[in-house]
C-alpha positions in Angstrom: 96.6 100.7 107.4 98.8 98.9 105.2 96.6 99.5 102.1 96.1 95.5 101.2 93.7 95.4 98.1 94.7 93.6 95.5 96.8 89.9 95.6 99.7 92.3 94.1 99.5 94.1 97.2 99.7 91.2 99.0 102.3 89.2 97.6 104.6 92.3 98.5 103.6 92.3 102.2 104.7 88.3 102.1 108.0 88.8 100.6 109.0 90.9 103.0 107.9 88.8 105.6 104.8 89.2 106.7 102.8 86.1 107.8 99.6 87.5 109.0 97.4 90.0 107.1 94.6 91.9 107.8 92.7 93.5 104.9 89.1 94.4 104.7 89.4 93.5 100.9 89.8 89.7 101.7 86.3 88.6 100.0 87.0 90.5 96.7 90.7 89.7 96.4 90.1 85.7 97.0 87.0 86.0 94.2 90.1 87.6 91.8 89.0 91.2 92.3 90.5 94.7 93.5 88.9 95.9 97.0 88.2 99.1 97.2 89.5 102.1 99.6 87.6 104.0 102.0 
């Protein structure tokens, strides 16, 4: 819901202090890539 898909995205949801994140884009963003929407 939060629209996690690239490590950009996800650096943002860590600063403001998130500590657990759910994406279905995990695979593609730890190879270095963008995941896509639905």
């Amino acid at each position: 819901a939060g629209g996690v898909r690239t490590q950009e995205d996800l650096e943002k949801f860590l600063e403001e202090g998130c500590d657990r994140i759910g994406t279905s884009s995990a695979v593609n963003m730890i190879k270095g890539g963008q995941g896509s929407g639905y």
